[in-house]
N, CA, C and O atoms as a Tinker XYZ file with bonds, in Angstrom:
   504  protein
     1  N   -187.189000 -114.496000  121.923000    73     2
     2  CA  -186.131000 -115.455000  121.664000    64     1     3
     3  C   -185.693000 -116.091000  122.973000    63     2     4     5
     4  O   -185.671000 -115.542000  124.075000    81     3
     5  N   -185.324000 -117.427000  122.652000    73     3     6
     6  CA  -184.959000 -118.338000  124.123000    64     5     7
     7  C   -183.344000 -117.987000  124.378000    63     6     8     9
     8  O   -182.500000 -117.604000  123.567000    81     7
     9  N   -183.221000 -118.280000  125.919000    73     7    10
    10  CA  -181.573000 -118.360000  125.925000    64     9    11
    11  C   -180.865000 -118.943000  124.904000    63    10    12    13
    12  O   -179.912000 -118.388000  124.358000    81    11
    13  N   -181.306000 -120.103000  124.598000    73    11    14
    14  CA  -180.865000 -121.046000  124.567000    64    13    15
    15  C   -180.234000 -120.912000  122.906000    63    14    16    17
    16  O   -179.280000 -121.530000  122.432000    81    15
    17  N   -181.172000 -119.829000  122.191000    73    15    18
    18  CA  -180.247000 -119.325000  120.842000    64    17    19
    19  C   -179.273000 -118.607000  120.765000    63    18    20    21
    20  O   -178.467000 -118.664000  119.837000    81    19
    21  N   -179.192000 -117.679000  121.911000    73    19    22
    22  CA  -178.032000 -116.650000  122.553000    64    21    23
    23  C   -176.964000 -117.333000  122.576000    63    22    24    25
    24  O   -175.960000 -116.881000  122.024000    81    23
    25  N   -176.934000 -118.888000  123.385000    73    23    26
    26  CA  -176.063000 -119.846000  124.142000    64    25    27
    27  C   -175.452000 -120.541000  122.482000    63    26    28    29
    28  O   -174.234000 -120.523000  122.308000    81    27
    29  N   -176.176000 -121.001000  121.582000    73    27    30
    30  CA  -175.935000 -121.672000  120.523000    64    29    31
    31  C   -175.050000 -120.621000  119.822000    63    30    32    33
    32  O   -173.958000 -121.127000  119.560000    81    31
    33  N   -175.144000 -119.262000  119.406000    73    31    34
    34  CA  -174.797000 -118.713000  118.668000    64    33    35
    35  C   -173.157000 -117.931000  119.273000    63    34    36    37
    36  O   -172.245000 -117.577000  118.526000    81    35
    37  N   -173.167000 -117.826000  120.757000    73    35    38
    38  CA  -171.922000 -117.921000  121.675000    64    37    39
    39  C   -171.057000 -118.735000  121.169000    63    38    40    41
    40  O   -170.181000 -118.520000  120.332000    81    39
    41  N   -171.490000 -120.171000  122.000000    73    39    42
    42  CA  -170.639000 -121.012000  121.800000    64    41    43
    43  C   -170.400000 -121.190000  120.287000    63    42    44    45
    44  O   -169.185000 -120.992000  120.298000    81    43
    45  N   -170.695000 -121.424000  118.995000    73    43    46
    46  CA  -170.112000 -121.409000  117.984000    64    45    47
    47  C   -169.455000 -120.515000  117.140000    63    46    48    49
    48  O   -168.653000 -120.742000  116.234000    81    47
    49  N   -170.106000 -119.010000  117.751000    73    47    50
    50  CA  -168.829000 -117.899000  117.535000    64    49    51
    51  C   -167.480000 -118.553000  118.244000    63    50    52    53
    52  O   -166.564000 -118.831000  117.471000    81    51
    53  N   -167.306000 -118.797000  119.528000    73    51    54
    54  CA  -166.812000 -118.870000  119.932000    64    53    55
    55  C   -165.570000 -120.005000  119.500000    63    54    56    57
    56  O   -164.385000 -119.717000  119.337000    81    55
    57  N   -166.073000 -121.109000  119.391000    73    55    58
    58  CA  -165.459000 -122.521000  118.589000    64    57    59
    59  C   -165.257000 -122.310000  117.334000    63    58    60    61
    60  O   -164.301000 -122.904000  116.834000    81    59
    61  N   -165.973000 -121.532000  116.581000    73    59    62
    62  CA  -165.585000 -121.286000  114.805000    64    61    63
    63  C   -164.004000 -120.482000  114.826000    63    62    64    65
    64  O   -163.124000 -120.653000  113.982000    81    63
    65  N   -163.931000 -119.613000  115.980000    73    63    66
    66  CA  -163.197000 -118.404000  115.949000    64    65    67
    67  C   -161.583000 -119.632000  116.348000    63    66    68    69
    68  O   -160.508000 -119.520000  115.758000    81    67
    69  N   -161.849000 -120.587000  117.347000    73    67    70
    70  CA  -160.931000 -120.718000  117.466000    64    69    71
    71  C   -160.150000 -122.018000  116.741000    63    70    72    73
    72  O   -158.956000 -122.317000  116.777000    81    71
    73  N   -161.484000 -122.799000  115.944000    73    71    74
    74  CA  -160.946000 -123.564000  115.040000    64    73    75
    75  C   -160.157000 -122.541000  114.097000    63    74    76    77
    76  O   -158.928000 -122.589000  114.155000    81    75
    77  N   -160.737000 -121.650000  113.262000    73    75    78
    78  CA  -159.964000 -121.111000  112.201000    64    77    79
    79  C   -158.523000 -120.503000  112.653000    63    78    80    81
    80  O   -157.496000 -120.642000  111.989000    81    79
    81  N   -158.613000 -119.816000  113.871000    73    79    82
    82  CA  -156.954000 -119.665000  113.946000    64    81    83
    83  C   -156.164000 -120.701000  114.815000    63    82    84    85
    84  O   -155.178000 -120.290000  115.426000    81    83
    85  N   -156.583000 -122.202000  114.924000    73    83    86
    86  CA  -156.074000 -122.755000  115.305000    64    85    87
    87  C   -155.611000 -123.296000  114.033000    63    86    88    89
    88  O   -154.394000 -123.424000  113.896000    81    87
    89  N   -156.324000 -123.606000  113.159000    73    87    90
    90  CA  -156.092000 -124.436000  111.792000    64    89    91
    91  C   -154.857000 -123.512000  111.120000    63    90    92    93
    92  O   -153.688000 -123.830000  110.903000    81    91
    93  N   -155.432000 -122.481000  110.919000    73    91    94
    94  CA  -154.524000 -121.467000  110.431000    64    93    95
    95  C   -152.829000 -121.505000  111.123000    63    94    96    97
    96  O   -151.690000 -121.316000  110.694000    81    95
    97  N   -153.264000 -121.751000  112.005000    73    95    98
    98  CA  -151.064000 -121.524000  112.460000    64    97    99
    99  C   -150.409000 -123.213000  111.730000    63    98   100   101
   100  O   -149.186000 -123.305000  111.634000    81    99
   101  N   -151.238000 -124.373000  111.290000    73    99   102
   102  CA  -150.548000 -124.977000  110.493000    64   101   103
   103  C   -150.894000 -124.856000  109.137000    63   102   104   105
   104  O   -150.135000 -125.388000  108.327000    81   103
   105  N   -152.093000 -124.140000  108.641000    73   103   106
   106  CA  -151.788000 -124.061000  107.466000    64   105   107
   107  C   -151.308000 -122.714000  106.694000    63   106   108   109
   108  O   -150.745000 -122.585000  105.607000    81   107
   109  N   -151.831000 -121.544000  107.868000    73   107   110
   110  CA  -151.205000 -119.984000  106.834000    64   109   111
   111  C   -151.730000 -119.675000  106.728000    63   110   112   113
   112  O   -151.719000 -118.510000  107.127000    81   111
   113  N   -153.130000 -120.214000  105.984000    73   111   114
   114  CA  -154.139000 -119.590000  104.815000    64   113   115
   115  C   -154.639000 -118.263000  105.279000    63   114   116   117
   116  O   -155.268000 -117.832000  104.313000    81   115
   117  N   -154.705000 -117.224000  106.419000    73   115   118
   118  CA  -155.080000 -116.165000  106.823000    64   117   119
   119  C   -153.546000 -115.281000  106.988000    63   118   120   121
   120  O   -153.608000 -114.053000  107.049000    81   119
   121  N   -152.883000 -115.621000  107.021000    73   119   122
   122  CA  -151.519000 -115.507000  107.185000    64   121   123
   123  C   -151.081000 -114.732000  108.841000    63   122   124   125
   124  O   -151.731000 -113.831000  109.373000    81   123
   125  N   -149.769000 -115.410000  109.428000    73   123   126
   126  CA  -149.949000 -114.398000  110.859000    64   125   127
   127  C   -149.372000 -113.804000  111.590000    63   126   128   129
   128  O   -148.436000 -114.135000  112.318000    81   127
   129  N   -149.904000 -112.828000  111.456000    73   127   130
   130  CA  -149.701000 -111.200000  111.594000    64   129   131
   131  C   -148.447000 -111.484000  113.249000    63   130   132   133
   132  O   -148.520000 -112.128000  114.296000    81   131
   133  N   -147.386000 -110.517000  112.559000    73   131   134
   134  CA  -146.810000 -110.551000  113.983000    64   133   135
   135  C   -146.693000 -109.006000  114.450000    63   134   136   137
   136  O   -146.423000 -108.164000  113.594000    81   135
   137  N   -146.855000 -108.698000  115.537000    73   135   138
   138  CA  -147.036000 -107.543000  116.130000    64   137   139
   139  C   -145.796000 -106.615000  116.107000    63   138   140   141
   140  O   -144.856000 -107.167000  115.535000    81   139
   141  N   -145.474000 -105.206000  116.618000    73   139   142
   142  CA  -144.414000 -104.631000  116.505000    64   141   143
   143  C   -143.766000 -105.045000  118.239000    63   142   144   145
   144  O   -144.218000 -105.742000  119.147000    81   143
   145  N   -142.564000 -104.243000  118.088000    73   143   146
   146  CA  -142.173000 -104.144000  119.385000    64   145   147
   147  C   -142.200000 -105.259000  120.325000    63   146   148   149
   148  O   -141.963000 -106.410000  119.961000    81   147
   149  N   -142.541000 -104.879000  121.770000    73   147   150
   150  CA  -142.318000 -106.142000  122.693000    64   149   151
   151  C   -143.215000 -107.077000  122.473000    63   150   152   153
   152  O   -142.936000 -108.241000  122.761000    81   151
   153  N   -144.572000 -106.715000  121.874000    73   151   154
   154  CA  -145.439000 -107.734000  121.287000    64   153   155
   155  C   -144.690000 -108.684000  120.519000    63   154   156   157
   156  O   -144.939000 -109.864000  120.767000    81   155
   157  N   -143.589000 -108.370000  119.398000    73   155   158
   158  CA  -142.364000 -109.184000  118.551000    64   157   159
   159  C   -142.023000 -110.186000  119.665000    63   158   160   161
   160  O   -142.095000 -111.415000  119.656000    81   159
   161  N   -141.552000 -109.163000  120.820000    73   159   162
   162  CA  -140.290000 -109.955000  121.236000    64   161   163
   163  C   -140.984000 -111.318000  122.169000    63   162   164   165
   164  O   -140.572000 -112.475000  122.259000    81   163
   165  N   -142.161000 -110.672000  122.783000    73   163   166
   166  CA  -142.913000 -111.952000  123.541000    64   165   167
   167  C   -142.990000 -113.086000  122.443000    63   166   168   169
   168  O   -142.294000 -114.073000  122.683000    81   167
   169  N   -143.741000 -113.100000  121.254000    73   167   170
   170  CA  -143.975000 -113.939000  120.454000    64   169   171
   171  C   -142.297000 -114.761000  120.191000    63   170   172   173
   172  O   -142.168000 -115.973000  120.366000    81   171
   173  N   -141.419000 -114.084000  119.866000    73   171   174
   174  CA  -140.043000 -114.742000  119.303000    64   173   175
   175  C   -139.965000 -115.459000  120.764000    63   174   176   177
   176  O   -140.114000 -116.680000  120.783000    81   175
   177  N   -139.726000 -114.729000  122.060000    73   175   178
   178  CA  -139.908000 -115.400000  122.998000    64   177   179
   179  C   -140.633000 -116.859000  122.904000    63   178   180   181
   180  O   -139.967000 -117.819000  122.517000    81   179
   181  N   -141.898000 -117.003000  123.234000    73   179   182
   182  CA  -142.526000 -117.757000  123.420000    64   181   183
   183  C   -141.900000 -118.867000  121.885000    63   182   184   185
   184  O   -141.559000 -120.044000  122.001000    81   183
   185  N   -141.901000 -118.383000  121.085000    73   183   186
   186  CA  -141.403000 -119.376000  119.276000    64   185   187
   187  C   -140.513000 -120.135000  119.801000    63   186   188   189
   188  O   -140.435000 -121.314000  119.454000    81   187
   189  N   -139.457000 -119.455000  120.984000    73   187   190
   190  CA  -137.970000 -120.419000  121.157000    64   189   191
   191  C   -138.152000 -121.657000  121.855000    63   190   192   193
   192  O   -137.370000 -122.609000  121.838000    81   191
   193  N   -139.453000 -121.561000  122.591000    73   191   194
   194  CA  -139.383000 -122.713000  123.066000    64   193   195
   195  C   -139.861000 -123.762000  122.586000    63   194   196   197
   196  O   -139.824000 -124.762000  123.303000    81   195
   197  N   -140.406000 -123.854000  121.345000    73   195   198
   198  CA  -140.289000 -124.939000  120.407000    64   197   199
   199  C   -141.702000 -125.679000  120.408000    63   198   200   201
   200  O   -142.506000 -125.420000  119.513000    81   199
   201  N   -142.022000 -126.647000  121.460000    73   199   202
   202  CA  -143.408000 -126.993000  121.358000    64   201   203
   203  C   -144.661000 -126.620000  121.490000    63   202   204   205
   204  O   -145.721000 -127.203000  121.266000    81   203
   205  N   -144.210000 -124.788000  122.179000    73   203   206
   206  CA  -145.754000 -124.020000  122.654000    64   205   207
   207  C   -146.354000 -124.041000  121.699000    63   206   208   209
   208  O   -147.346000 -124.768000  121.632000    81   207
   209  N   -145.937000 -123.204000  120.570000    73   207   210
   210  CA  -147.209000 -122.828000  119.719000    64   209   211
   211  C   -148.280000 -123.694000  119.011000    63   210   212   213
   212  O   -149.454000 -123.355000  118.860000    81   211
   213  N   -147.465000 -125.397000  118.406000    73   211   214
   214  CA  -147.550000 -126.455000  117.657000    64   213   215
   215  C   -148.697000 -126.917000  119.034000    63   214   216   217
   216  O   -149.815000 -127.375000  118.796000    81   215
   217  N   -148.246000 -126.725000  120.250000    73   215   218
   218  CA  -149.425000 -128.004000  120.980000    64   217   219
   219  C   -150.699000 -126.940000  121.567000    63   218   220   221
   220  O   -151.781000 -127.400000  121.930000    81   219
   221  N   -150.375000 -125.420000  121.595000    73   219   222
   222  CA  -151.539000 -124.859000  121.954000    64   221   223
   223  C   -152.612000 -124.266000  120.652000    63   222   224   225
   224  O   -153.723000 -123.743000  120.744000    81   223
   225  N   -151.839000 -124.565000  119.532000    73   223   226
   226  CA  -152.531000 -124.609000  118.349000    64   225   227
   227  C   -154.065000 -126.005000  117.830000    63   226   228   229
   228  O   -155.223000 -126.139000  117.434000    81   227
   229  N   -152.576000 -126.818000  118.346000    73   227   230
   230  CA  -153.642000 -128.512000  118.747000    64   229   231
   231  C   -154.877000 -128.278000  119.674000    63   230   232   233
   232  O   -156.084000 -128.383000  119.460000    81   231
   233  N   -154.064000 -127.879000  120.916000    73   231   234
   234  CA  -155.129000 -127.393000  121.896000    64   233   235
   235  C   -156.792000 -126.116000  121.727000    63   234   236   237
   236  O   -157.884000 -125.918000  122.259000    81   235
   237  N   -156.319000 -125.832000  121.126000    73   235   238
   238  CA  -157.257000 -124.730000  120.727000    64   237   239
   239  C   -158.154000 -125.208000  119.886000    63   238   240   241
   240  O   -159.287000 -124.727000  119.857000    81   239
   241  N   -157.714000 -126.403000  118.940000    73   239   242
   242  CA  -158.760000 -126.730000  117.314000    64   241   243
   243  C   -159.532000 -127.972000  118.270000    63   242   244   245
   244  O   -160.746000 -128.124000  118.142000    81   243
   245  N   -158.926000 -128.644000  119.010000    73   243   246
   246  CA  -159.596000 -129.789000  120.168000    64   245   247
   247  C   -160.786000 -128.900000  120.889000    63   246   248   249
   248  O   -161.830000 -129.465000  121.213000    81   247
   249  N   -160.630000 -127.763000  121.082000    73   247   250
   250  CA  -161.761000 -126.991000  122.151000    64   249   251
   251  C   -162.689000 -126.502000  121.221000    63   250   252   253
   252  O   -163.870000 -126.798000  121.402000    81   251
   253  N   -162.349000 -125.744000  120.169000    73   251   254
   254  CA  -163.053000 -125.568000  119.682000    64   253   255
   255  C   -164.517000 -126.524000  118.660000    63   254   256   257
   256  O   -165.650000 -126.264000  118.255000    81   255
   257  N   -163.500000 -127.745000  118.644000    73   255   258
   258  CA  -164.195000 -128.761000  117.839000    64   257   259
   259  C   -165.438000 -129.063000  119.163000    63   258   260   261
   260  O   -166.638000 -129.176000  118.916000    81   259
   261  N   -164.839000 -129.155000  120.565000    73   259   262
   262  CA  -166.168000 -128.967000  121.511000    64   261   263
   263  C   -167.372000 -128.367000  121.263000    63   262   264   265
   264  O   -168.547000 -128.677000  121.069000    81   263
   265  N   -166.521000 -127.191000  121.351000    73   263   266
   266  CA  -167.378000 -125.838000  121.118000    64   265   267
   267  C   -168.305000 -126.218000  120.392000    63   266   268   269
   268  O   -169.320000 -126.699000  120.896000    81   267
   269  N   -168.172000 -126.099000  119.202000    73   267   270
   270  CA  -168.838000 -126.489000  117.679000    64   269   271
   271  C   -169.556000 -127.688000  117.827000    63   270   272   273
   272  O   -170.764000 -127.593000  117.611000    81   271
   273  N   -169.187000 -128.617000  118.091000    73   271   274
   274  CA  -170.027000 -129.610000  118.025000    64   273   275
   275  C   -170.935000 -130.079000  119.725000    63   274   276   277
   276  O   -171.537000 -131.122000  119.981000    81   275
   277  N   -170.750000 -129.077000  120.455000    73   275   278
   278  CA  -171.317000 -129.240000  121.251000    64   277   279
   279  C   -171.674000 -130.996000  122.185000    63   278   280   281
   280  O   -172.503000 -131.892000  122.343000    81   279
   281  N   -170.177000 -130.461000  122.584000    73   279   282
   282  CA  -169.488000 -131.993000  123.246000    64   281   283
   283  C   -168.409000 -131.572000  124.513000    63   282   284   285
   284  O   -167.526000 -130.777000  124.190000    81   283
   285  N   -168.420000 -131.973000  125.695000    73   283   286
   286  CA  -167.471000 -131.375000  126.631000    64   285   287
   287  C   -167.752000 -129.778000  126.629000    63   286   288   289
   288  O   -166.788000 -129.046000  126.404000    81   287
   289  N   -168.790000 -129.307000  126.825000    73   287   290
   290  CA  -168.476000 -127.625000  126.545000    64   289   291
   291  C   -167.958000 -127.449000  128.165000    63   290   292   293
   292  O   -166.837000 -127.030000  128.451000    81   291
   293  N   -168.806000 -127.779000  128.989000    73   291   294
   294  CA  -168.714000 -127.290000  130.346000    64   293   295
   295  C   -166.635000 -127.226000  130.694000    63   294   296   297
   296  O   -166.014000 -126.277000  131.174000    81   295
   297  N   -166.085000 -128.550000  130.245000    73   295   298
   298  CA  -164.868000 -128.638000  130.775000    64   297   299
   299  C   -163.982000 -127.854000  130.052000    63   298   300   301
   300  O   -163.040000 -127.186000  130.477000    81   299
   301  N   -164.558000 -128.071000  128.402000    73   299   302
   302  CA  -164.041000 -127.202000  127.378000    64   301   303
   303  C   -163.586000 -125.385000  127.306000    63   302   304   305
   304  O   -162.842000 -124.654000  126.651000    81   303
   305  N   -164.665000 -125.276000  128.537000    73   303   306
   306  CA  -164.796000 -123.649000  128.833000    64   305   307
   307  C   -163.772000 -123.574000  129.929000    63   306   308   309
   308  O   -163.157000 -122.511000  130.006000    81   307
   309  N   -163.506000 -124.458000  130.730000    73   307   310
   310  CA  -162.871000 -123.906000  131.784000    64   309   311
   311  C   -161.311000 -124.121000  131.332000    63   310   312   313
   312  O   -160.611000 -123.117000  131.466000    81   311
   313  N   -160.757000 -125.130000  130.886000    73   311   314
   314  CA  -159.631000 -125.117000  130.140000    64   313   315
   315  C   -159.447000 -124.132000  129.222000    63   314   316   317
   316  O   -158.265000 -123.798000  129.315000    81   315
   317  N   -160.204000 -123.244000  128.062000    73   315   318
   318  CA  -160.436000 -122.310000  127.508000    64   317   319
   319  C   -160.334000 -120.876000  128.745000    63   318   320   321
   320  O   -159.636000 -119.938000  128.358000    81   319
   321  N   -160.759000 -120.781000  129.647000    73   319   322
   322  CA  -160.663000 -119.794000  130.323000    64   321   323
   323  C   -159.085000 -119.498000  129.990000    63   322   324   325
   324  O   -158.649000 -119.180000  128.884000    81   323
   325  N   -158.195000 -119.703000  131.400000    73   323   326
   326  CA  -156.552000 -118.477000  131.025000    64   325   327
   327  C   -156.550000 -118.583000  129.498000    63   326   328   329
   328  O   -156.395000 -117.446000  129.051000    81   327
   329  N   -156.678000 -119.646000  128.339000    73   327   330
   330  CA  -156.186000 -119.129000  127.193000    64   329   331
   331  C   -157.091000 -117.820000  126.575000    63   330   332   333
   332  O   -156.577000 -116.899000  125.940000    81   331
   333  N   -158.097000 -117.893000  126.794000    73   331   334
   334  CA  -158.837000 -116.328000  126.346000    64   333   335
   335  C   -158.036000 -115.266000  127.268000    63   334   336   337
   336  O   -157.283000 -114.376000  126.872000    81   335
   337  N   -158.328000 -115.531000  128.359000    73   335   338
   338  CA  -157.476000 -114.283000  128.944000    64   337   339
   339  C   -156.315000 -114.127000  128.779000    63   338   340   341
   340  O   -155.989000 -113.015000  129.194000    81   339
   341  N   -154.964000 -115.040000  128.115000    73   339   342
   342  CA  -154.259000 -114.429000  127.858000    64   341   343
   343  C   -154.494000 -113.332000  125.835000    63   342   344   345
   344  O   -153.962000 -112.298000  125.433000    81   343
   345  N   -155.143000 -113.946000  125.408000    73   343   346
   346  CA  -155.349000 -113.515000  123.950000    64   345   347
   347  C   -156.021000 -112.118000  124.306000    63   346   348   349
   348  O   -156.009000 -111.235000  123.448000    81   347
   349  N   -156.664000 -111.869000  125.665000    73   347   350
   350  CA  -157.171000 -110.742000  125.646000    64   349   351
   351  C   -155.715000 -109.486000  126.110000    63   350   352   353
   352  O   -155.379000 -108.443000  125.550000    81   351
   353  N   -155.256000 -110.056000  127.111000    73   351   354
   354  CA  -154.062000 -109.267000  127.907000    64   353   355
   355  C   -153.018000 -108.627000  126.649000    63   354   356   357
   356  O   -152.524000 -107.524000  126.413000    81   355
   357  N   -152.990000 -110.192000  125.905000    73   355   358
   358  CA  -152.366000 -109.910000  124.819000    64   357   359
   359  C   -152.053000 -108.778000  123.881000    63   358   360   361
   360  O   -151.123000 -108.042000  123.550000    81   359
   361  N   -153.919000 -109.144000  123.507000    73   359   362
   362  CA  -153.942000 -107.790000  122.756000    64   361   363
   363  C   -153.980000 -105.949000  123.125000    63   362   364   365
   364  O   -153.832000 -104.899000  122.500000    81   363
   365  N   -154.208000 -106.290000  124.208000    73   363   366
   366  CA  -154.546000 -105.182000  124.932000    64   365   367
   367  C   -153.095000 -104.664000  125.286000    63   366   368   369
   368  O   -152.936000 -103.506000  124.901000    81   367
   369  N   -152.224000 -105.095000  125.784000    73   367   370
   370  CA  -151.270000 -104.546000  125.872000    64   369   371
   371  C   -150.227000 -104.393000  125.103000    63   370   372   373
   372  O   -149.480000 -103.416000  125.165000    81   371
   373  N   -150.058000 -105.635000  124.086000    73   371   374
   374  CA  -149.333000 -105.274000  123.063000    64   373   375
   375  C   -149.721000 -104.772000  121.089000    63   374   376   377
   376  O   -149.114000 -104.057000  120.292000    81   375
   377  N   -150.960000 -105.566000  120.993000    73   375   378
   378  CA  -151.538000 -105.292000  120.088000    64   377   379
   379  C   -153.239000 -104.423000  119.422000    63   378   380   381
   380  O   -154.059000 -104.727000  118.556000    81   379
   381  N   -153.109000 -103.386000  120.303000    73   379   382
   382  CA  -154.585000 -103.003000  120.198000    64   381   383
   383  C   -155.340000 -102.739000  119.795000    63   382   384   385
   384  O   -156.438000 -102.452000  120.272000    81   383
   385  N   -154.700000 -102.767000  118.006000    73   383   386
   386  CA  -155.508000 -102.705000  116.954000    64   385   387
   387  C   -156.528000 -103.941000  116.642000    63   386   388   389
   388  O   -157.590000 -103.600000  116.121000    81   387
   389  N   -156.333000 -105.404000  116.906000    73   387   390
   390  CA  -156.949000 -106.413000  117.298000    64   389   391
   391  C   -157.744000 -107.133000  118.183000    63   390   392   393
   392  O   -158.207000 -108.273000  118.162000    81   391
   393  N   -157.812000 -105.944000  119.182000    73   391   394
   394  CA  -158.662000 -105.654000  120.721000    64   393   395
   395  C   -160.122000 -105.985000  120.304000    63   394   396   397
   396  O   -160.674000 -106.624000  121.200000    81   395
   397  N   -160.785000 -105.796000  119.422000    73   395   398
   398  CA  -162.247000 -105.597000  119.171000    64   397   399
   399  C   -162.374000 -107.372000  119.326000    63   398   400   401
   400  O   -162.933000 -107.848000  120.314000    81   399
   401  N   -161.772000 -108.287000  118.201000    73   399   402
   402  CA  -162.317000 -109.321000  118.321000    64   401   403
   403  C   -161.825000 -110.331000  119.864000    63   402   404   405
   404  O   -162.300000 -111.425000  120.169000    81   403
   405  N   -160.922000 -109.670000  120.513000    73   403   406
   406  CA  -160.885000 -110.399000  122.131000    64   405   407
   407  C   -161.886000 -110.294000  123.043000    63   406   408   409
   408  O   -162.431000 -111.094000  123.803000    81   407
   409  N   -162.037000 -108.915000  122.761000    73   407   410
   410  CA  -163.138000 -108.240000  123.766000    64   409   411
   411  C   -164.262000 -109.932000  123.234000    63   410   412   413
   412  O   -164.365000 -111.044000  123.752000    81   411
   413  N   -164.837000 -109.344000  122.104000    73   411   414
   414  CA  -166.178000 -109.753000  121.892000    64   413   415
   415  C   -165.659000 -111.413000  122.427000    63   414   416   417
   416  O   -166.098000 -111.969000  123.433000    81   415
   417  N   -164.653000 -111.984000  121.493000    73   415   418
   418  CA  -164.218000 -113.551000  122.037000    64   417   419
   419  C   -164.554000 -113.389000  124.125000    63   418   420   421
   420  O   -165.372000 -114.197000  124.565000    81   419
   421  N   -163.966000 -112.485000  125.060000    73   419   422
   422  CA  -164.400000 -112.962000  126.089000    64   421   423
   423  C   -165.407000 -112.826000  126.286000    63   422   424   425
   424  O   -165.810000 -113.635000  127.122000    81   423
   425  N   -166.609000 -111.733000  125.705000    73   423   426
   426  CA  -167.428000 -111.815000  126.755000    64   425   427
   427  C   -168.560000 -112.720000  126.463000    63   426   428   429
   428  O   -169.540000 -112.916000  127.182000    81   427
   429  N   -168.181000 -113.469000  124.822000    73   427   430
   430  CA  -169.156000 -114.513000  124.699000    64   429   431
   431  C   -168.564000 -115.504000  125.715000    63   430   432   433
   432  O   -169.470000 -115.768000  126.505000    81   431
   433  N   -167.595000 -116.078000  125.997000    73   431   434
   434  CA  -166.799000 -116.713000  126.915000    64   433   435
   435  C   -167.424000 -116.919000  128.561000    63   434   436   437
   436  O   -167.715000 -117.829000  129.337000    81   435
   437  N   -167.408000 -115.509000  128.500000    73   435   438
   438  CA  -167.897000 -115.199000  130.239000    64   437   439
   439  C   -169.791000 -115.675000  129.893000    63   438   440   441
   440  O   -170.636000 -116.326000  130.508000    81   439
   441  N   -169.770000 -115.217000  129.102000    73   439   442
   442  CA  -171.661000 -115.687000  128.938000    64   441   443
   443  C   -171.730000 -116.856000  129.202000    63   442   444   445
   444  O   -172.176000 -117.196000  130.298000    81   443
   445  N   -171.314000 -117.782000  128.281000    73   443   446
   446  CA  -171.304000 -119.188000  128.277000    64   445   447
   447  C   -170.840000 -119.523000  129.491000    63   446   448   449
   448  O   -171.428000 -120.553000  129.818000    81   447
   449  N   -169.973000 -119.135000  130.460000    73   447   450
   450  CA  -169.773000 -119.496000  131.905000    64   449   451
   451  C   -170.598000 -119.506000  132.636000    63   450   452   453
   452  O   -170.925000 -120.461000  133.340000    81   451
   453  N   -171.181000 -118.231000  132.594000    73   451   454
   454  CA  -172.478000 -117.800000  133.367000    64   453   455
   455  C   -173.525000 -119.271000  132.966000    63   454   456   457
   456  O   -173.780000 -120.257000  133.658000    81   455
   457  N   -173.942000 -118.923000  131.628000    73   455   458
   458  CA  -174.816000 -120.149000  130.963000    64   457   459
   459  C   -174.569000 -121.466000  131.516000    63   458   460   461
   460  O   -175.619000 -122.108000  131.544000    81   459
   461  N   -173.667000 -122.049000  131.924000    73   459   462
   462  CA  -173.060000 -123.231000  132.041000    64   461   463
   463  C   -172.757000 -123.372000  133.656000    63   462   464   465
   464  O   -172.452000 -124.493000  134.062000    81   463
   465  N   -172.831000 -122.254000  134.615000    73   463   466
   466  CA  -172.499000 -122.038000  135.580000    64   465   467
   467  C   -172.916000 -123.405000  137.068000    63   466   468   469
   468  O   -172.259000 -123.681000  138.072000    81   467
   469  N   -174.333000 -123.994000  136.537000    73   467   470
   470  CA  -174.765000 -124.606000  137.312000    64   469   471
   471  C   -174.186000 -126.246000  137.372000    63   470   472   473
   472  O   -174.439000 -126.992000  138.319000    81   471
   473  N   -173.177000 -126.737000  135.902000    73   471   474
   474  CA  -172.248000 -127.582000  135.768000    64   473   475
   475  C   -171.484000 -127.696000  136.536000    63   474   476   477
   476  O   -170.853000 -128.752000  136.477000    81   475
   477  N   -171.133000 -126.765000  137.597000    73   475   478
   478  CA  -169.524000 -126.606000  137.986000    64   477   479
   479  C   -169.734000 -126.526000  139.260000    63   478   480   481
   480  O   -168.711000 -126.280000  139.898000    81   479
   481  N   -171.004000 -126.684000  140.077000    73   479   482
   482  CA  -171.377000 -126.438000  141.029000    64   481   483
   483  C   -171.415000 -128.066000  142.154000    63   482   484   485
   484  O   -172.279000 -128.932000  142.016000    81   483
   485  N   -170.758000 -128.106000  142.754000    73   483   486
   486  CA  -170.959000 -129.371000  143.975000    64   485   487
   487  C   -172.239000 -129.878000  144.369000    63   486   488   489
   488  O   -172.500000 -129.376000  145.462000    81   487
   489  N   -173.183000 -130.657000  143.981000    73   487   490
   490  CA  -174.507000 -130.710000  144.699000    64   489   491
   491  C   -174.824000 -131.550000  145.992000    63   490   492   493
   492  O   -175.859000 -131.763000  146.625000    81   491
   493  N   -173.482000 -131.948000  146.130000    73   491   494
   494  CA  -173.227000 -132.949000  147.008000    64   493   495
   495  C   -173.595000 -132.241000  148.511000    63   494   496   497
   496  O   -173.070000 -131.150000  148.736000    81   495
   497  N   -174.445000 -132.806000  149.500000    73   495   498
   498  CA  -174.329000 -132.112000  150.836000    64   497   499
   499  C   -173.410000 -133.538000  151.664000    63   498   500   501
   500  O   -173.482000 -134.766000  151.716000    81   499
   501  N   -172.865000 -132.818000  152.018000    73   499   502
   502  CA  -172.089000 -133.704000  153.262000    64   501   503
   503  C   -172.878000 -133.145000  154.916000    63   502   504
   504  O   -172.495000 -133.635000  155.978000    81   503
């Protein structure tokens, strides 16, 4: 098998995963889960300020539609970087029953970096 099915099947895990819970925080249809404890209180936290969730929800179904349709991935990934890492920190410290699908979400993440790595590179000699 070529990279290059590894790379296809990444990136659209990757973009499927984050269209559906991007779609999902305006429509429900998975319904969402709020965590106990300070995991609560970060989330109510973060709720008060009113436009986070609504524009990183936007933000997320925009990357992923990259993802998926395989358009902007290179820039798509690097803007995507802190938001995976926070969904990973996330879970890990406050929710760790949900840990399995972060893990796997970064390290297709970090693959596709690697994969994509030679995008990001200066070829310019001065």
């Amino acid at each position: 098998m070529d990279i290059k099915f590894f790379v296809k099947i990444a990136r659209s895990f990757l973009g499927l995963v984050l269209l559906i819970f991007g779609i999902n925080y305006f429509t429900g249809f998975l319904g969402i889960p709020i965590p106990d404890g300070n995991g609560a209180l970060f989330i109510e936290t973060m709720g008060n300020i009113g436009f986070f969730f609504p524009l990183m929800a936007a933000l997320v179904i925009a990357l992923g539609i990259c993802l998926v349709g395989n358009i902007f991935v290179s820039p798509a990934l690097l803007i995507l970087f802190p938001i995976n890492i926070n969904i990973l920190l996330f879970n890990v410290l406050y929710s760790p029953i949900n840990m399995s699908l972060s893990i796997v979400m970064f390290l297709a993440h970090l693959f596709l970096l690697w994969y994509y790595r030679k995008q990001y590179i200066n070829n310019k000699q001065q």
